[in-house]
C-alpha positions in Angstrom: 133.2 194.9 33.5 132.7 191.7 31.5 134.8 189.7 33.9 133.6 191.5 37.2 129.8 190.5 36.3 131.4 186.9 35.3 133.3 186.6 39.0 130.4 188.0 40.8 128.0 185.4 39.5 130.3 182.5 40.0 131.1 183.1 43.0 127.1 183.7 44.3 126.5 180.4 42.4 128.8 178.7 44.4 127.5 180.5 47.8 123.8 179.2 47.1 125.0 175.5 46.3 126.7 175.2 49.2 124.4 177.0 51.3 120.7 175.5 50.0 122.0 172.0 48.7 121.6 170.1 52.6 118.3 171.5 53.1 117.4 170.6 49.2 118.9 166.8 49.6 117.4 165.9 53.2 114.3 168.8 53.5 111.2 166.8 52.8 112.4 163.5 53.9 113.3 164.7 57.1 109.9 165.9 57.7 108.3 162.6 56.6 111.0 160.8 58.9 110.6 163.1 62.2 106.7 162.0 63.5 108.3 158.6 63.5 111.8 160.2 64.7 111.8 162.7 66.5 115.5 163.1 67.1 115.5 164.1 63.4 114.4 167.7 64.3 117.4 168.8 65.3 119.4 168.2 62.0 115.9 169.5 60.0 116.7 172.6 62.1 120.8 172.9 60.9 119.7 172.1 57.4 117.5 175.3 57.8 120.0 177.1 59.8 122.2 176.6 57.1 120.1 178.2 54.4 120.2 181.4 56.3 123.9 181.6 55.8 123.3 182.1 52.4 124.4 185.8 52.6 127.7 185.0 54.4 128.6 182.1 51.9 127.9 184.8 49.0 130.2 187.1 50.4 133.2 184.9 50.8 132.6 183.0 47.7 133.0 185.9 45.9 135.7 187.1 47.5 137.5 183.6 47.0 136.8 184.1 43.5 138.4 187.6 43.3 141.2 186.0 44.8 141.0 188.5 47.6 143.0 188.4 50.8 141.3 186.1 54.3 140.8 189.2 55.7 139.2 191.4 52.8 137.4 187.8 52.1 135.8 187.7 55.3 134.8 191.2 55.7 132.9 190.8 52.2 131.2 187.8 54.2 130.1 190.0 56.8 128.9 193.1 54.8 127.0 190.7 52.0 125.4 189.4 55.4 124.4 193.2 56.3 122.5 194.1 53.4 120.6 190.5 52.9 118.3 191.3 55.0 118.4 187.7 56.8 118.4 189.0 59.7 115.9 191.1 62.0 115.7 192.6 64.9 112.9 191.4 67.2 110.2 193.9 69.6 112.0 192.1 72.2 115.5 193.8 70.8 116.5 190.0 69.7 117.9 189.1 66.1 116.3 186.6 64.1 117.2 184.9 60.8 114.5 185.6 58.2 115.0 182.7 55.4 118.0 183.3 52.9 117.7 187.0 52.8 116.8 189.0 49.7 119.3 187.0 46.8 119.6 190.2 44.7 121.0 192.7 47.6 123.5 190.7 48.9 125.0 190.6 45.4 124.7 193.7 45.1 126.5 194.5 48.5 128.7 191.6 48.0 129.4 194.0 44.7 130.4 196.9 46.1 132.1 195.0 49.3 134.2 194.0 46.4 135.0 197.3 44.8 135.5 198.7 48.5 138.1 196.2 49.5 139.8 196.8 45.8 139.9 200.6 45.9 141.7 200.5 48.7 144.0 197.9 48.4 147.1 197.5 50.9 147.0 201.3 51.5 146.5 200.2 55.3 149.2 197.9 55.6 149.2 196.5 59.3 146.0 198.1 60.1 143.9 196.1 57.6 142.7 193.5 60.2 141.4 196.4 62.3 139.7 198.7 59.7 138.6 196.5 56.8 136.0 194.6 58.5 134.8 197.6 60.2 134.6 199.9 57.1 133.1 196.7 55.3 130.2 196.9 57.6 130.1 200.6 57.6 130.5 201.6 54.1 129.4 198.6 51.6 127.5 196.8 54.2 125.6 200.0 55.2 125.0 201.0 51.2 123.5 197.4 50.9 120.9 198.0 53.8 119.7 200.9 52.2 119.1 199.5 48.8 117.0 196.7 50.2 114.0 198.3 50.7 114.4 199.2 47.3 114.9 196.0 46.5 112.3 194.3 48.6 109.9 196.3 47.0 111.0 195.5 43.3 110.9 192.2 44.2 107.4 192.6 45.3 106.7 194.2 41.6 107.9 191.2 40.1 105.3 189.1 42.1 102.7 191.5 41.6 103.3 190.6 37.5 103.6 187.1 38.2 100.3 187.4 40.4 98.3 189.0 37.8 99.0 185.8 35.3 97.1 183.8 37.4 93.9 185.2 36.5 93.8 184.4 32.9 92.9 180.9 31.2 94.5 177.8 33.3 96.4 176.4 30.8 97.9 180.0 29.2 98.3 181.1 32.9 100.2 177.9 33.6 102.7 178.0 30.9 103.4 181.5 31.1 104.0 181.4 34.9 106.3 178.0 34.2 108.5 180.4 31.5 108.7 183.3 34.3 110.0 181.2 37.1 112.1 179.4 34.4 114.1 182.8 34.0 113.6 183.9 37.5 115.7 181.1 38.8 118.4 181.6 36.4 118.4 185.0 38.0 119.7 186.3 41.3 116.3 186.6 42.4 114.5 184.1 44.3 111.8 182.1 43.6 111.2 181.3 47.0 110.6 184.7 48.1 108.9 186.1 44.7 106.0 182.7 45.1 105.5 183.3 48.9 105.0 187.6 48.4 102.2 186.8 46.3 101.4 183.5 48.1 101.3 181.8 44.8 99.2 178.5 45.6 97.0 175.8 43.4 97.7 175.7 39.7 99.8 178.7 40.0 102.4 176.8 42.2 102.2 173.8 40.5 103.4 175.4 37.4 105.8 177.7 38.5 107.5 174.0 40.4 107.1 172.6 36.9 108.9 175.7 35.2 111.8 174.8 38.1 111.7 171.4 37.4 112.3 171.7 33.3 115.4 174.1 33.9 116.7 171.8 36.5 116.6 169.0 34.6 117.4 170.5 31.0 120.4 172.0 32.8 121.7 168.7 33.9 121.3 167.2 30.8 122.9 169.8 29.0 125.8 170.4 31.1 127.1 166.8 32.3 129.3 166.6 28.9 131.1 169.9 30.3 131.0 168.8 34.2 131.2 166.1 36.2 128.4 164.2 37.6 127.8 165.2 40.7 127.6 169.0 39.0 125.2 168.3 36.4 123.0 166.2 39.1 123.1 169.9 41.4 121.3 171.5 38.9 118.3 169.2 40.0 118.8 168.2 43.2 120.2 171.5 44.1 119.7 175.2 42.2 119.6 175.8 38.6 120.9 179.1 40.0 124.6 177.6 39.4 124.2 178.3 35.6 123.7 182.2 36.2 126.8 183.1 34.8 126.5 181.0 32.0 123.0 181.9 31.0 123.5 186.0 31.6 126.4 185.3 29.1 124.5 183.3 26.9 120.8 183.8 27.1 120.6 180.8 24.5 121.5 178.0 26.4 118.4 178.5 28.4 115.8 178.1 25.1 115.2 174.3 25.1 114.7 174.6 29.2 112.2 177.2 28.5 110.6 175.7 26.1 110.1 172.7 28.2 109.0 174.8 31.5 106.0 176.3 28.8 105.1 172.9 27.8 104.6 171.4 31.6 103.7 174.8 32.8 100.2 174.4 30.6 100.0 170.8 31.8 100.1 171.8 35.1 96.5 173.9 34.3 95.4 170.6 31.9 95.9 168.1 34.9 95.1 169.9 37.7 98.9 170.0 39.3 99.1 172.2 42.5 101.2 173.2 45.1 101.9 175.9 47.6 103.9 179.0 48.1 106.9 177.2 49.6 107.0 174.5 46.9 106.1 176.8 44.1 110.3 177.8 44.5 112.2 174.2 44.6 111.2 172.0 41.9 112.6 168.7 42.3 115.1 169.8 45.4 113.9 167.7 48.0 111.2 166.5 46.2 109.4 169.3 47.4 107.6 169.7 43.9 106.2 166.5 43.6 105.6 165.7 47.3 103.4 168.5 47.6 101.2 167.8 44.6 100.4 164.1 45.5 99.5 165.7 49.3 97.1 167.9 47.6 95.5 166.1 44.9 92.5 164.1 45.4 93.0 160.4 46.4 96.7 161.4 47.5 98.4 158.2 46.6 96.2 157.0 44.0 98.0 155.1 41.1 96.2 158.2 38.7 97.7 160.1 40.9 101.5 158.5 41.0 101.4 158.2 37.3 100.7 162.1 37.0 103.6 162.8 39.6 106.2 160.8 37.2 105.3 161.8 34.2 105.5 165.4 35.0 107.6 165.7 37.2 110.2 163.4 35.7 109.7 161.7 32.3 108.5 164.4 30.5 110.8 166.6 31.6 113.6 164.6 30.1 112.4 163.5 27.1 111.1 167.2 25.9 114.6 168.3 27.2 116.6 165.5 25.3 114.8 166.1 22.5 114.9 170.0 22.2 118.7 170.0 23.7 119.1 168.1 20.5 117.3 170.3 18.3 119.2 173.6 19.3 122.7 171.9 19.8 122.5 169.6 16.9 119.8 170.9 13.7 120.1 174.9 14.9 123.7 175.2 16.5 122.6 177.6 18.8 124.0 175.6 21.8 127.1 173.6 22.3 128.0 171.5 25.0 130.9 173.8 26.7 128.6 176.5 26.9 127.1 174.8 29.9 130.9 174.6 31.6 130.9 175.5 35.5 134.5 175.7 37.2 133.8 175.5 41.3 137.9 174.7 41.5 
Protein backbone atom coordinates (compact mmCIF):
# COMPACT_ATOMS: atom_id res chain seq x y z
CA UNK A 1 0.00 0.00 0.00
CA UNK A 2 3.12 1.93 1.10
CA UNK A 3 4.52 1.94 -2.41
CA UNK A 4 1.05 2.38 -4.33
CA UNK A 5 0.39 5.80 -2.24
CA UNK A 6 4.31 6.61 -3.02
CA UNK A 7 3.76 5.89 -7.06
CA UNK A 8 0.49 7.67 -7.06
CA UNK A 9 1.92 10.93 -5.60
CA UNK A 10 4.92 10.88 -7.82
CA UNK A 11 3.46 10.49 -10.65
CA UNK A 12 0.52 13.43 -9.90
CA UNK A 13 3.59 15.54 -8.89
CA UNK A 14 5.03 15.23 -12.05
CA UNK A 15 1.51 15.73 -13.96
CA UNK A 16 1.04 19.22 -12.15
CA UNK A 17 4.72 20.40 -12.95
CA UNK A 18 4.38 19.83 -16.31
CA UNK A 19 0.96 20.91 -16.68
CA UNK A 20 0.92 24.39 -14.43
CA UNK A 21 4.80 25.28 -14.78
CA UNK A 22 4.22 27.45 -18.48
CA UNK A 23 1.37 29.25 -17.20
CA UNK A 24 3.50 29.80 -13.66
CA UNK A 25 6.74 30.99 -15.71
CA UNK A 26 5.07 33.35 -18.39
CA UNK A 27 1.31 34.09 -16.57
CA UNK A 28 1.67 37.61 -15.29
CA UNK A 29 4.18 38.87 -17.56
CA UNK A 30 2.21 38.02 -20.43
CA UNK A 31 -0.56 39.99 -19.22
CA UNK A 32 1.66 43.07 -18.54
CA UNK A 33 3.23 42.46 -22.14
CA UNK A 34 -0.26 41.99 -24.10
CA UNK A 35 -1.89 45.96 -23.99
CA UNK A 36 1.44 46.72 -25.54
CA UNK A 37 1.33 43.30 -27.57
CA UNK A 38 -1.41 42.09 -28.43
CA UNK A 39 -0.20 39.06 -30.47
CA UNK A 40 0.75 37.80 -26.99
CA UNK A 41 -2.85 36.64 -26.31
CA UNK A 42 -2.71 33.90 -28.12
CA UNK A 43 0.26 32.02 -26.27
CA UNK A 44 -1.51 33.58 -22.76
CA UNK A 45 -4.37 31.48 -24.06
CA UNK A 46 -2.15 27.94 -24.63
CA UNK A 47 -0.42 28.62 -21.37
CA UNK A 48 -4.08 28.45 -19.87
CA UNK A 49 -5.17 25.82 -22.17
CA UNK A 50 -2.41 23.91 -20.88
CA UNK A 51 -3.39 24.08 -17.19
CA UNK A 52 -6.62 22.45 -18.03
CA UNK A 53 -4.78 19.33 -19.09
CA UNK A 54 -3.83 18.89 -15.73
CA UNK A 55 -6.19 15.79 -15.37
CA UNK A 56 -4.85 14.06 -18.54
CA UNK A 57 -1.14 14.66 -17.58
CA UNK A 58 -2.14 13.09 -14.01
CA UNK A 59 -3.40 10.15 -15.48
CA UNK A 60 -0.53 9.23 -17.74
CA UNK A 61 2.08 10.28 -15.29
CA UNK A 62 0.97 7.85 -13.10
CA UNK A 63 0.54 5.33 -15.33
CA UNK A 64 4.27 5.92 -16.55
CA UNK A 65 5.19 5.61 -13.10
CA UNK A 66 3.42 2.14 -12.68
CA UNK A 67 5.22 1.23 -15.51
CA UNK A 68 1.92 0.43 -17.23
CA UNK A 69 1.52 -0.47 -20.87
CA UNK A 70 0.73 2.83 -23.81
CA UNK A 71 -2.43 1.63 -23.94
CA UNK A 72 -3.45 1.02 -20.22
CA UNK A 73 -1.34 4.42 -19.84
CA UNK A 74 -3.48 6.37 -21.96
CA UNK A 75 -6.80 5.03 -20.90
CA UNK A 76 -5.73 6.09 -17.15
CA UNK A 77 -5.19 9.63 -19.02
CA UNK A 78 -8.62 9.61 -20.27
CA UNK A 79 -10.61 8.31 -17.14
CA UNK A 80 -8.35 10.72 -14.64
CA UNK A 81 -9.73 13.35 -17.20
CA UNK A 82 -13.42 11.97 -16.54
CA UNK A 83 -13.63 12.39 -12.97
CA UNK A 84 -11.66 16.01 -12.77
CA UNK A 85 -14.35 17.64 -13.40
CA UNK A 86 -12.38 20.11 -15.99
CA UNK A 87 -14.77 19.83 -18.10
CA UNK A 88 -18.61 20.88 -18.54
CA UNK A 89 -21.08 20.67 -20.51
CA UNK A 90 -22.67 23.99 -21.62
CA UNK A 91 -26.88 25.07 -21.95
CA UNK A 92 -25.91 25.23 -25.47
CA UNK A 93 -24.83 21.19 -25.20
CA UNK A 94 -21.06 22.53 -25.72
CA UNK A 95 -17.99 21.31 -23.50
CA UNK A 96 -15.99 23.66 -21.74
CA UNK A 97 -12.76 23.44 -19.74
CA UNK A 98 -13.37 24.66 -16.18
CA UNK A 99 -9.65 25.50 -14.73
CA UNK A 100 -7.52 22.29 -13.63
CA UNK A 101 -10.39 20.29 -12.41
CA UNK A 102 -10.83 19.20 -8.77
CA UNK A 103 -6.85 17.99 -7.84
CA UNK A 104 -8.10 15.39 -5.34
CA UNK A 105 -10.68 13.36 -7.72
CA UNK A 106 -8.53 12.90 -10.45
CA UNK A 107 -6.13 11.15 -8.11
CA UNK A 108 -8.48 9.43 -6.80
CA UNK A 109 -9.77 8.17 -10.31
CA UNK A 110 -6.33 8.11 -11.58
CA UNK A 111 -6.32 5.52 -8.38
CA UNK A 112 -8.66 3.25 -9.22
CA UNK A 113 -7.94 3.66 -13.20
CA UNK A 114 -4.78 2.18 -11.79
CA UNK A 115 -6.16 -0.84 -9.90
CA UNK A 116 -8.68 -1.35 -12.88
CA UNK A 117 -6.07 -1.64 -15.56
CA UNK A 118 -4.02 -4.02 -12.86
CA UNK A 119 -6.86 -6.37 -11.97
CA UNK A 120 -7.19 -7.19 -15.20
CA UNK A 121 -4.05 -7.46 -16.58
CA UNK A 122 -3.36 -9.16 -20.15
CA UNK A 123 -6.53 -11.30 -19.63
CA UNK A 124 -7.78 -9.49 -22.99
CA UNK A 125 -4.89 -10.18 -24.99
CA UNK A 126 -5.56 -8.66 -28.61
CA UNK A 127 -8.66 -7.01 -27.52
CA UNK A 128 -7.00 -4.66 -25.04
CA UNK A 129 -6.81 -1.63 -27.48
CA UNK A 130 -10.64 -1.98 -27.97
CA UNK A 131 -11.92 -2.54 -24.36
CA UNK A 132 -9.43 -0.85 -22.04
CA UNK A 133 -10.06 2.55 -22.88
CA UNK A 134 -13.61 2.00 -23.07
CA UNK A 135 -14.02 0.24 -19.68
CA UNK A 136 -11.45 2.94 -18.32
CA UNK A 137 -14.10 5.52 -19.03
CA UNK A 138 -16.95 3.34 -18.04
CA UNK A 139 -15.85 1.76 -14.86
CA UNK A 140 -12.95 4.03 -13.04
CA UNK A 141 -13.69 7.09 -15.01
CA UNK A 142 -17.53 6.78 -14.23
CA UNK A 143 -16.69 5.92 -10.23
CA UNK A 144 -14.45 9.18 -10.35
CA UNK A 145 -17.51 11.37 -11.58
CA UNK A 146 -19.55 10.23 -8.94
CA UNK A 147 -17.18 10.99 -6.15
CA UNK A 148 -16.75 14.51 -7.22
CA UNK A 149 -19.57 15.97 -5.93
CA UNK A 150 -18.47 14.51 -2.98
CA UNK A 151 -15.45 15.91 -3.34
CA UNK A 152 -16.44 19.30 -4.56
CA UNK A 153 -18.32 19.71 -1.60
CA UNK A 154 -15.47 18.63 0.93
CA UNK A 155 -13.46 20.92 -0.68
CA UNK A 156 -15.99 23.58 -0.09
CA UNK A 157 -15.77 22.40 3.87
CA UNK A 158 -12.20 23.10 3.84
CA UNK A 159 -12.86 26.69 2.57
CA UNK A 160 -15.63 27.19 4.74
CA UNK A 161 -12.76 26.50 7.79
CA UNK A 162 -10.33 28.59 6.11
CA UNK A 163 -13.15 31.35 5.66
CA UNK A 164 -14.08 31.47 9.22
CA UNK A 165 -10.13 32.37 10.22
CA UNK A 166 -10.57 35.41 8.66
CA UNK A 167 -12.74 36.89 11.12
CA UNK A 168 -10.51 36.83 14.06
CA UNK A 169 -7.56 39.32 14.97
CA UNK A 170 -5.40 40.35 11.61
CA UNK A 171 -2.31 39.28 12.60
CA UNK A 172 -3.56 35.57 14.32
CA UNK A 173 -5.89 35.33 11.31
CA UNK A 174 -2.89 35.91 8.99
CA UNK A 175 -0.53 33.41 10.37
CA UNK A 176 -2.94 30.81 10.85
CA UNK A 177 -4.34 31.12 7.26
CA UNK A 178 -0.39 31.25 5.94
CA UNK A 179 0.10 27.52 8.02
CA UNK A 180 -3.25 26.15 6.38
CA UNK A 181 -2.39 26.98 2.79
CA UNK A 182 1.16 25.90 3.75
CA UNK A 183 -0.19 22.30 4.19
CA UNK A 184 -2.85 22.56 1.67
CA UNK A 185 -0.36 22.94 -1.03
CA UNK A 186 1.65 20.06 0.05
CA UNK A 187 -1.67 18.24 -0.43
CA UNK A 188 -3.52 17.12 -3.46
CA UNK A 189 -5.90 19.78 -2.94
CA UNK A 190 -5.78 23.01 -4.56
CA UNK A 191 -5.22 26.13 -3.30
CA UNK A 192 -6.45 27.73 -6.22
CA UNK A 193 -9.79 26.39 -6.03
CA UNK A 194 -10.12 26.23 -1.92
CA UNK A 195 -9.14 30.60 -2.01
CA UNK A 196 -11.57 31.27 -5.01
CA UNK A 197 -14.73 28.99 -3.17
CA UNK A 198 -14.52 31.31 -0.36
CA UNK A 199 -13.30 34.16 -2.50
CA UNK A 200 -10.56 34.69 -0.09
CA UNK A 201 -9.41 38.53 -0.77
CA UNK A 202 -7.39 41.48 1.32
CA UNK A 203 -5.34 40.25 4.14
CA UNK A 204 -6.71 36.86 3.83
CA UNK A 205 -5.11 36.41 0.32
CA UNK A 206 -2.09 38.10 1.06
CA UNK A 207 -1.33 35.64 3.67
CA UNK A 208 -2.40 32.53 2.43
CA UNK A 209 0.28 33.90 -1.00
CA UNK A 210 2.76 34.33 1.86
CA UNK A 211 2.13 30.77 3.44
CA UNK A 212 2.80 29.54 -0.53
CA UNK A 213 5.67 31.60 -0.84
CA UNK A 214 7.64 30.20 2.51
CA UNK A 215 6.97 26.45 1.38
CA UNK A 216 8.11 27.32 -2.02
CA UNK A 217 11.05 28.73 -1.17
CA UNK A 218 11.96 26.59 2.07
CA UNK A 219 11.40 23.62 -0.36
CA UNK A 220 13.98 24.84 -2.67
CA UNK A 221 16.38 25.52 -0.26
CA UNK A 222 16.01 22.31 1.28
CA UNK A 223 16.05 20.11 -1.56
CA UNK A 224 18.76 21.54 -4.13
CA UNK A 225 21.51 19.33 -2.14
CA UNK A 226 19.26 16.16 -3.24
CA UNK A 227 18.16 17.63 -6.87
CA UNK A 228 19.43 19.45 -9.40
CA UNK A 229 18.82 23.05 -9.99
CA UNK A 230 16.37 23.46 -12.19
CA UNK A 231 14.21 21.00 -9.60
CA UNK A 232 14.82 22.83 -6.45
CA UNK A 233 14.11 26.29 -8.51
CA UNK A 234 10.31 24.41 -9.50
CA UNK A 235 9.41 24.36 -6.17
CA UNK A 236 9.22 28.28 -6.47
CA UNK A 237 8.68 29.03 -9.68
CA UNK A 238 6.39 26.18 -10.18
CA UNK A 239 4.30 23.99 -7.33
CA UNK A 240 5.47 22.99 -4.02
CA UNK A 241 3.00 20.27 -4.83
CA UNK A 242 6.14 18.19 -6.24
CA UNK A 243 7.23 17.44 -2.60
CA UNK A 244 3.75 15.54 -1.79
CA UNK A 245 5.22 12.29 -1.68
CA UNK A 246 7.98 13.33 0.27
CA UNK A 247 6.16 15.32 2.84
CA UNK A 248 2.98 12.56 3.23
CA UNK A 249 6.12 10.27 4.03
CA UNK A 250 7.69 12.55 6.21
CA UNK A 251 5.50 15.17 7.63
CA UNK A 252 8.85 16.68 9.17
CA UNK A 253 10.46 17.98 6.36
CA UNK A 254 7.70 20.51 6.08
CA UNK A 255 8.25 22.14 9.98
CA UNK A 256 10.88 24.86 9.15
CA UNK A 257 8.44 25.85 5.92
CA UNK A 258 5.62 26.08 8.28
CA UNK A 259 7.11 27.80 10.61
CA UNK A 260 8.17 30.31 8.18
CA UNK A 261 4.54 30.51 6.36
CA UNK A 262 3.30 31.51 10.31
CA UNK A 263 5.83 34.03 10.63
CA UNK A 264 4.97 36.02 7.08
CA UNK A 265 1.44 34.90 7.43
CA UNK A 266 1.15 37.45 10.67
CA UNK A 267 3.10 40.06 8.72
CA UNK A 268 0.86 39.94 6.12
CA UNK A 269 -2.00 41.29 8.91
CA UNK A 270 1.07 43.76 10.48
CA UNK A 271 1.80 45.42 7.04
CA UNK A 272 -1.24 45.46 5.36
CA UNK A 273 -0.23 42.74 2.49
CA UNK A 274 -3.29 41.83 0.22
CA UNK A 275 -4.33 40.06 -2.63
CA UNK A 276 -7.17 38.31 -4.35
CA UNK A 277 -8.75 35.01 -4.73
CA UNK A 278 -6.68 34.00 -7.81
CA UNK A 279 -3.38 35.15 -6.29
CA UNK A 280 -4.20 33.93 -2.82
CA UNK A 281 -3.11 30.14 -4.67
CA UNK A 282 0.36 30.83 -6.51
CA UNK A 283 2.87 32.43 -4.36
CA UNK A 284 5.77 33.42 -6.18
CA UNK A 285 4.70 31.39 -9.65
CA UNK A 286 4.50 34.05 -12.01
CA UNK A 287 4.95 36.60 -9.61
CA UNK A 288 1.44 36.43 -9.14
CA UNK A 289 1.92 37.03 -5.28
CA UNK A 290 3.77 39.96 -5.29
CA UNK A 291 2.39 41.65 -8.46
CA UNK A 292 -0.94 41.66 -7.01
CA UNK A 293 -0.01 43.29 -3.73
CA UNK A 294 1.92 46.24 -5.11
CA UNK A 295 -1.42 46.65 -7.64
CA UNK A 296 -3.41 46.86 -4.58
CA UNK A 297 -1.55 48.73 -2.04
CA UNK A 298 -1.76 52.32 -1.78
CA UNK A 299 0.76 54.38 -3.89
CA UNK A 300 1.29 51.09 -6.13
CA UNK A 301 4.87 51.54 -6.91
CA UNK A 302 5.98 53.53 -4.08
CA UNK A 303 9.60 52.82 -2.82
CA UNK A 304 7.54 51.83 0.84
CA UNK A 305 5.78 49.90 -1.12
CA UNK A 306 8.75 47.96 -3.22
CA UNK A 307 10.66 47.52 -0.13
CA UNK A 308 7.54 45.69 1.58
CA UNK A 309 7.23 43.51 -1.71
CA UNK A 310 11.03 42.20 -1.30
CA UNK A 311 11.20 41.80 1.98
CA UNK A 312 8.31 39.60 2.17
CA UNK A 313 8.06 38.18 -0.54
CA UNK A 314 11.66 37.26 -0.95
CA UNK A 315 14.34 38.08 1.74
CA UNK A 316 12.58 37.09 4.55
CA UNK A 317 11.49 34.12 3.23
CA UNK A 318 15.05 32.94 2.84
CA UNK A 319 16.68 33.94 5.57
CA UNK A 320 13.81 32.53 8.19
CA UNK A 321 14.06 29.37 5.97
CA UNK A 322 18.00 29.13 5.94
CA UNK A 323 17.94 29.70 9.31
CA UNK A 324 15.20 27.19 10.60
CA UNK A 325 16.38 24.52 7.70
CA UNK A 326 19.41 24.81 9.81
CA UNK A 327 17.99 24.45 13.02
CA UNK A 328 15.97 21.17 12.33
CA UNK A 329 18.65 19.49 9.97
CA UNK A 330 21.62 20.63 11.88
CA UNK A 331 20.89 21.28 16.13
CA UNK A 332 17.48 18.90 16.10
CA UNK A 333 18.19 16.17 13.33
CA UNK A 334 14.75 16.01 12.39
CA UNK A 335 15.58 16.65 8.70
CA UNK A 336 18.25 15.60 6.41
CA UNK A 337 19.07 16.68 3.12
CA UNK A 338 17.87 13.33 1.10
CA UNK A 339 14.72 13.54 2.59
CA UNK A 340 13.86 16.24 0.15
CA UNK A 341 14.99 13.70 -2.93
CA UNK A 342 12.49 13.88 -6.10
CA UNK A 343 13.28 11.24 -9.05
CA UNK A 344 11.26 12.69 -12.36
CA UNK A 345 13.68 10.03 -14.43
Amino acid sequence: MKDFFSKLLTGMSIGIVVALIPNALLGEILKLLIPHYPVLQHLFDITVFVMSLLPVMIGVMVGITFKLTPIQTASIGIASMVGSGAVQKTADGLFALQGIGIVINTGVTAALAVLFVQLVGDRLKEYSILLIPALSILIPGMLGYLLLPFMKKSTGLLGQVVAHLTTLQPVVMGAVIAVVFCLIILSPISTVGVATVIMLSGIGSGAANLGIVATGVGLAIASYKANSLGTALAHVLGSPKIQMKNFFMKPQIAFPMIITAAILGGLAGVLNIQGTPYSAGFGLSGLVGPLNYINLADGGWTIENITIMLSTFLVLPIVLNIGLIYVFSRKLKMIKANDYKLDFE
